[in-house]
N, C-alpha and C positions, 0 to 999 in steps of 0.2 A: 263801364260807364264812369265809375270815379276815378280810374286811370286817365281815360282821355277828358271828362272835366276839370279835374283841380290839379293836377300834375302840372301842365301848364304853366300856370297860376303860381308854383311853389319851386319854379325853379331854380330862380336867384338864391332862393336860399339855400336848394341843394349844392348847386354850385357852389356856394358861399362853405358848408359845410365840406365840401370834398377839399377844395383849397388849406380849411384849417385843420385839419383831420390827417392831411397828406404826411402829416411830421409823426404820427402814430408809431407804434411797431405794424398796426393788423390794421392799417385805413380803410381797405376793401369792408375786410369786416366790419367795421367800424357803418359804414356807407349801408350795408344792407342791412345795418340793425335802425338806423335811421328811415331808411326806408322802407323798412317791417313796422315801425312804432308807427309811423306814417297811414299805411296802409290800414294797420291796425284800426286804429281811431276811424277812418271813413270809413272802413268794414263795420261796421261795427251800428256806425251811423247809417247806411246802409240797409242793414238790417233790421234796424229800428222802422226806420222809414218803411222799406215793403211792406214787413208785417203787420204796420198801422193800415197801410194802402190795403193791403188784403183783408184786415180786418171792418173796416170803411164799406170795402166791396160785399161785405156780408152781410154787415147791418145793414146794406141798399137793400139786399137782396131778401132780408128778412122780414123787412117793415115793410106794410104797404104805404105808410106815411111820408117814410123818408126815400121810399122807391118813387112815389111821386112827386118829390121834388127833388131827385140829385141831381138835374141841371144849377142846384145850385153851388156844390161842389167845387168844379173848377174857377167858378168866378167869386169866389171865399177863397180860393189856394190866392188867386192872383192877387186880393185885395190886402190876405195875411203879410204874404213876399211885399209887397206894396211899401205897408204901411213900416214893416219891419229893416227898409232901408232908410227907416228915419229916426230908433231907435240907437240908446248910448249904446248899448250892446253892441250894434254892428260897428259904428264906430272905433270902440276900445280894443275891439279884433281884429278889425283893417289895421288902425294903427298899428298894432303889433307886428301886421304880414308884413305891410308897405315898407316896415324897420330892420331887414333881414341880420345885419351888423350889429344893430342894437342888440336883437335877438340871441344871438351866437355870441355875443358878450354876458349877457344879462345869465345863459344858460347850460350854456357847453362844457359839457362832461368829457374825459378820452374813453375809450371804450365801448364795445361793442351795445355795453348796457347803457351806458352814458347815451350813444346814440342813439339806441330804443326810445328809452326816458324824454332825449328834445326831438325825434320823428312825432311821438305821441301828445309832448307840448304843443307842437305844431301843429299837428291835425283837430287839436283840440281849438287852435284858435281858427286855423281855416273851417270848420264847422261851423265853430259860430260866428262866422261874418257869411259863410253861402248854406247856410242850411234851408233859408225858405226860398233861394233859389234853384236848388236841389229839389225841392217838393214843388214848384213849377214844372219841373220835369216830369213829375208823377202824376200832376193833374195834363198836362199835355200831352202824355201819352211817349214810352222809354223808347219809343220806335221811330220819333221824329228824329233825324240827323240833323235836319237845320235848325230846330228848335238846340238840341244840343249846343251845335256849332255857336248859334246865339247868345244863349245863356254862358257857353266857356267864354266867348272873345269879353260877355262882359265881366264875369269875374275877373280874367285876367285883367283887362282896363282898371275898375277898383284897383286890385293890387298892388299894381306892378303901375302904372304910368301915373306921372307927377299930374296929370288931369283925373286922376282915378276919384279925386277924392269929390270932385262937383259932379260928376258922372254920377255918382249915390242916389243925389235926391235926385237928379234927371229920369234915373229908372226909376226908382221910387214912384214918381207922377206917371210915367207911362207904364207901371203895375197898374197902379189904382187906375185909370183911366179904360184899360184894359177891361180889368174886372169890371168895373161899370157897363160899359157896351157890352161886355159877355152875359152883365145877369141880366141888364134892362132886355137882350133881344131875344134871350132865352125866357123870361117873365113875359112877354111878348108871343110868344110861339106856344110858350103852354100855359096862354091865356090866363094870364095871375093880372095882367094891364089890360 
């Protein structure tokens, strides 16, 4: 799932990266420790993420309290992602992705560690511009492919195209709009309205 989400999304810079990397003695090398650092950092997030979601799924499972209301669950994921593409944080992270030359300026090491080092700068900053778009996926359920498809075209939009950056609060508003129709018709069906 993070392969085909955010890879997409990061590829001007690999490119960018293979281009200035080519004049190396080890470029290949160079290229998979970049894209181990990479990998690394979403793994990692990843992992974080399932083991909250599983752990989520336990305390549902364990409370009768909270087992009667996790309908409210996924319209709280939507509302988080919402309101989170309106924070500096997301922000000061796109900015970073959207600057791929900045980037590779500001950080570019030769070697294989060097490219570990900016794969993992990297994935640290794509995390935190899609991380509560990533937990949309978990409240959506990891088995929608269209939801996927969805959520990667619009990371990649943010990133990568010169409109990425009004598209933010665009989803932004249709998160939170989302979540509203999700909790009010769910608060609706198990009778809280």
């Amino acid at each position: 799932m993070i392969a085909a989400m955010m890879l997409p999304s990061s590829l001007p810079l690999v490119r960018l990266f293979s281009r200035t990397s080519a004049g190396q003695p080890r470029p290949r090398a160079a290229m998979a420790g970049f894209l181990a650092g990479y990998a690394l950092v979403w793994s990692g997030f990843g992992a974080l993420a399932f083991g909250f979601d599983l752990a989520l799924h336990a305390a549902v499972d364990a409370n009768a309290g909270l087992h009667s209301h996790e309908w409210l669950i996924g319209g709280s994921v939507l509302a988080l992602a919402g309101a989170f593409q309106f924070t500096s944080l997301k922000d000061a992270c796109l900015d970073t992705c959207r600057h791929p030359a900045q980037f590779i300026l500001r950080f570019y090491e030769r070697g294989v560690a060097g490219g570990l080092r900016l794969g993992a700068r990297h994935g640290a900053y794509c995390v935190g511009c899609c991380w509560a778009l990533m937990l949309v996926m978990f409240a959506a359920g990891v088995a929608s492919l269209v939801c996927m498809a969805l959520l990667t075209a619009i990371m990649v939009h943010e990133k990568t195209h010169p409109a990425g950056r009004r598209a933010v609060s665009v989803t932004g508003v249709a998160l939170l709009a989302t979540a509203s129709i999700a909790l009010l018709a769910s608060a609706q069906v198990n009778g809280v309205l």
